[in-house]
C-alpha positions in Angstrom: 2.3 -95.3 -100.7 2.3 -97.9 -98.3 2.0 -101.7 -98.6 2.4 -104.0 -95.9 2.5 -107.7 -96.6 2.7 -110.5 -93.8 3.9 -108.7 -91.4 4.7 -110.1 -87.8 6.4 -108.9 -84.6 7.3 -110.7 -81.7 8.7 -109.5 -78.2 10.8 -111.5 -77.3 8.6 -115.0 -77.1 5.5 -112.9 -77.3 3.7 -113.2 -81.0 2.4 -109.4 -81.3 1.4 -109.0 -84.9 0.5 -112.0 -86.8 0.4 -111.9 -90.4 -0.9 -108.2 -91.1 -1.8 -107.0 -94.7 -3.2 -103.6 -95.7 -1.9 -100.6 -98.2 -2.4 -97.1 -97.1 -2.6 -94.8 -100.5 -1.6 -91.4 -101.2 -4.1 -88.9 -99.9 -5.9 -91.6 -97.7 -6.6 -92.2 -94.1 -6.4 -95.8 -92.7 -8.0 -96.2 -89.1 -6.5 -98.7 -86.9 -9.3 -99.5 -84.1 -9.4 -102.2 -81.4 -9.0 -103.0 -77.9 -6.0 -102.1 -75.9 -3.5 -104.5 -76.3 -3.9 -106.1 -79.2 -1.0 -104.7 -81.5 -1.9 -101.8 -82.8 0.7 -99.1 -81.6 3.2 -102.2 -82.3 2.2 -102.2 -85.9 3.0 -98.5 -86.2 6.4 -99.0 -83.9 7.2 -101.7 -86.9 6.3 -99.4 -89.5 8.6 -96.5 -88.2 11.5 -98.5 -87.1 11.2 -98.9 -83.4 10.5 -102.3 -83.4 11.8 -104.8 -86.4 9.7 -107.1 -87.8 10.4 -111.2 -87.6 9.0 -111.3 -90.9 7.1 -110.0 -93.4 7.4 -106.8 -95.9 7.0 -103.1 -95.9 7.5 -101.3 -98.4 7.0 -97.2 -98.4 6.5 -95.2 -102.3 7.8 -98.7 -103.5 11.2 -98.8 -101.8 11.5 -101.8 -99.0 11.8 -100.3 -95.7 11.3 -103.1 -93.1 14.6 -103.8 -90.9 16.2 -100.0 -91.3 16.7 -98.3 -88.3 14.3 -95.4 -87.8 16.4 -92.5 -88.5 16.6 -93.9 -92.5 13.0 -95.0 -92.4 11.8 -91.3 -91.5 14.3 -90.1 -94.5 12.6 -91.8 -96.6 9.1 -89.7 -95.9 7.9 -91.6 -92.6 6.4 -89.4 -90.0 5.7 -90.4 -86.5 4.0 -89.0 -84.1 3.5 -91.4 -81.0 1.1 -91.4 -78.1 3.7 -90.3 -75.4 4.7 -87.4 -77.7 8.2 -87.6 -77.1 8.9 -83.8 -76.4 12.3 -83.5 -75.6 13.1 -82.0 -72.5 15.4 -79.4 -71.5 14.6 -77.8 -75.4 12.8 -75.1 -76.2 9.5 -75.6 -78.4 11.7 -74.0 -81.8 14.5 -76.7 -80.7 12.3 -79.3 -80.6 10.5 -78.3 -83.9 14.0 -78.2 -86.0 14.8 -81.2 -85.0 12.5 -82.1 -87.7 14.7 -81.1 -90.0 16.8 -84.4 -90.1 13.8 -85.9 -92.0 14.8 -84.0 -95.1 18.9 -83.9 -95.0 18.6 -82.7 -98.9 16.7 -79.1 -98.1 18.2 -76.2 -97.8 18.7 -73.5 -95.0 16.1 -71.4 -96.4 14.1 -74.2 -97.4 14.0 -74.9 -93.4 13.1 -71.4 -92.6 10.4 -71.7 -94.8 8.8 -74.6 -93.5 9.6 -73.6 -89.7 7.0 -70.0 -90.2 4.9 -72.5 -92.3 4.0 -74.1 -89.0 4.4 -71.5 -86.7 1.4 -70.0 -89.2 -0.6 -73.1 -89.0 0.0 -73.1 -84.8 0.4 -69.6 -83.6 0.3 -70.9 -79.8 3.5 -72.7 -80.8 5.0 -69.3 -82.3 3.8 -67.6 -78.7 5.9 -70.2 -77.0 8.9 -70.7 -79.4 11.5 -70.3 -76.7 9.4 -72.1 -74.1 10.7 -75.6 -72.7 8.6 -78.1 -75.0 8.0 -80.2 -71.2 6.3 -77.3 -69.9 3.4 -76.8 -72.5 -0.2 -78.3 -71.7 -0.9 -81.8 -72.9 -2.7 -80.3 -75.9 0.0 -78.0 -76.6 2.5 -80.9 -76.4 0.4 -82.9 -79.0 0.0 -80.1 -81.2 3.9 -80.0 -81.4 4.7 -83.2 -81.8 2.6 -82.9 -85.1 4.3 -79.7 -86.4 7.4 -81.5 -85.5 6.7 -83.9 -88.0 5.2 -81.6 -90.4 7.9 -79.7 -90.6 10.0 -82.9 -92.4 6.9 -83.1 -95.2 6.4 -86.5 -95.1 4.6 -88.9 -97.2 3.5 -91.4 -95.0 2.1 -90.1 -91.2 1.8 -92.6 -88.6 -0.2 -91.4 -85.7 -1.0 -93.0 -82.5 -3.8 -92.3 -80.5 -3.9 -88.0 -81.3 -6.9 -87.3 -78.8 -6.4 -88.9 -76.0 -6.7 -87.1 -72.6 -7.1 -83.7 -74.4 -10.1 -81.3 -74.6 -12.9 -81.5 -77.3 -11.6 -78.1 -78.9 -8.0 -79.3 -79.2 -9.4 -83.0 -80.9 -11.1 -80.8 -83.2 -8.2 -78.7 -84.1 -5.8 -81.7 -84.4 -8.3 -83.4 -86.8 -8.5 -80.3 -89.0 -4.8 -80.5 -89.3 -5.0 -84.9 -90.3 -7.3 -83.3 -93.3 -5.0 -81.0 -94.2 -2.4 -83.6 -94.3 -4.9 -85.6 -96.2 -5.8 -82.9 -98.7 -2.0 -82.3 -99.6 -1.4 -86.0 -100.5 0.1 -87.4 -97.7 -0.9 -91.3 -96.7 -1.9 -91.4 -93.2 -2.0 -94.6 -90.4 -4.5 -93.1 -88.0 -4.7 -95.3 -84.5 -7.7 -94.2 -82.7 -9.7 -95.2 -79.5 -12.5 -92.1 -80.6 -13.5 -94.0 -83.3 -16.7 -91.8 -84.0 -14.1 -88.5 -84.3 -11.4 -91.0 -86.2 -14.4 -91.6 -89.1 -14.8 -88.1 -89.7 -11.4 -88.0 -91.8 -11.2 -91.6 -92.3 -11.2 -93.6 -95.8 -11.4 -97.0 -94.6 -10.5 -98.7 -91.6 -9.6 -102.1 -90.1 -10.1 -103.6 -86.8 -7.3 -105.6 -84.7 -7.5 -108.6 -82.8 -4.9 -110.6 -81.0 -2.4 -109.3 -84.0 -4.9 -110.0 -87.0 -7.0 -108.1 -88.6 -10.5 -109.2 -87.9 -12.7 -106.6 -89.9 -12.3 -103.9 -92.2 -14.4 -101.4 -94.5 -14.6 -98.1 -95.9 -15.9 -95.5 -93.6 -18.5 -94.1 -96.6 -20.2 -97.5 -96.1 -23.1 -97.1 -93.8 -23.2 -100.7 -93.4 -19.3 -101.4 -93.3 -19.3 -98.4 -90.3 -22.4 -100.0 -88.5 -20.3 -103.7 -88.2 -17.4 -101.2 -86.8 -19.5 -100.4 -84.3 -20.8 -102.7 -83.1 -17.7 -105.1 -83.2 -15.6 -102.2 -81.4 -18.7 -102.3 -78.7 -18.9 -106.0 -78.2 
């Protein structure tokens, strides 16, 4: 689903990501761990859009993507959810869900409806709140919409950066439930993660970023493979 080769971003004369490879397939979840700093919500900024890439290729269900501006890239299935939420203010939590609809230009009205109670189902607090200002939720509340925002446009690739932070145990657990849904219905998923024992619960396989490179990477099924995560993430 998605294959990344080479990839580098600079800002301005700083040398972010240096020469990244992975794929990310269908149905799979690919941790992103590391320190703070070292690229990793820059590689998922690439990925979507926000930043473009000095060189290097991505390319999403086989179509290149790398240099379009965002609003194409998410048409084209890519989902982001990023660590400041971006809720908009001054809209209510329904306003701010259908703008998720501009990820799927071709559906219908009623194919919209459909997918709206879809995720009002899947979050009733949201459904409780639909014509609450999306500002004024709680910070776990705020997270969980920024996912169904997403949802809502069905996309095949889900880039998510850093789901659990500052939130309470039960709302991490509810989030994750929802990343292996995701999972279970096919979608590829870019997970970046500083709880990297929660983040291996739905992860595949992982890889671990320094200074822009990947240093280490592994399948989280390998007892071994998780153990050098560890103990690399700890050092």
């Amino acid at each position: 689903m998605l294959v990344i080769r080479n990839l580098h971003t600079h800002y301005a004369l700083s040398h972010i990501i240096q020469g990244i490879d992975l794929t990310v397939a269908a149905g799979e979840v690919f941790g992103i761990f590391g320190r703070n700093g070292v690229g990793k919500t820059t590689l998922l900024k690439t990925i979507a859009g926000w930043v473009k890439p000095t060189e290097g290729e991505i390319t999403l269900n086989s179509e290149r993507i790398d240099g379009l501006n965002p609003d194409r890239i998410a048409r084209r299935g890519a989902g982001f959810v990023p660590e400041d939420r971006r809720i908009f203010p001054g809209l209510s939590v329904e306003e701010n869900l259908t703008l998720g609809y501009l990820q799927v230009p071709g559906r219908d009205a009623a194919g919209d409806r459909a997918a709206l109670a879809k995720v009002y189902v899947r979050f009733p607090r949201l459904a409780e709140r639909r014509q609450q200002h999306g500002t004024t939720l709680s910070g776990g509340e705020q997270q969980m919409l920024a996912m169904a925002r997403v949802m809502i446009g069905t996309p095949k690739l889900l880039l998510i950066d850093e789901p659990s932070e500052g939130l309470a145990p039960m709302i991490v657990a509810d989030l994750f439930a929802i990343i292996k849904e995701m999972k279970q219905s096919g979608c590829a998923i870019l997970l970046v993660e500083q709880n990297v024992h929660q983040a291996l619960t739905v992860c595949d396989r992982f890889a671990v970023i320094e200074r822009g490179q990947i240093v280490l990477s592994g399948r989280a099924d390998n007892a071994a493979e998780r153990d050098k995560l560890l103990t690399t993430i700890a050092v």
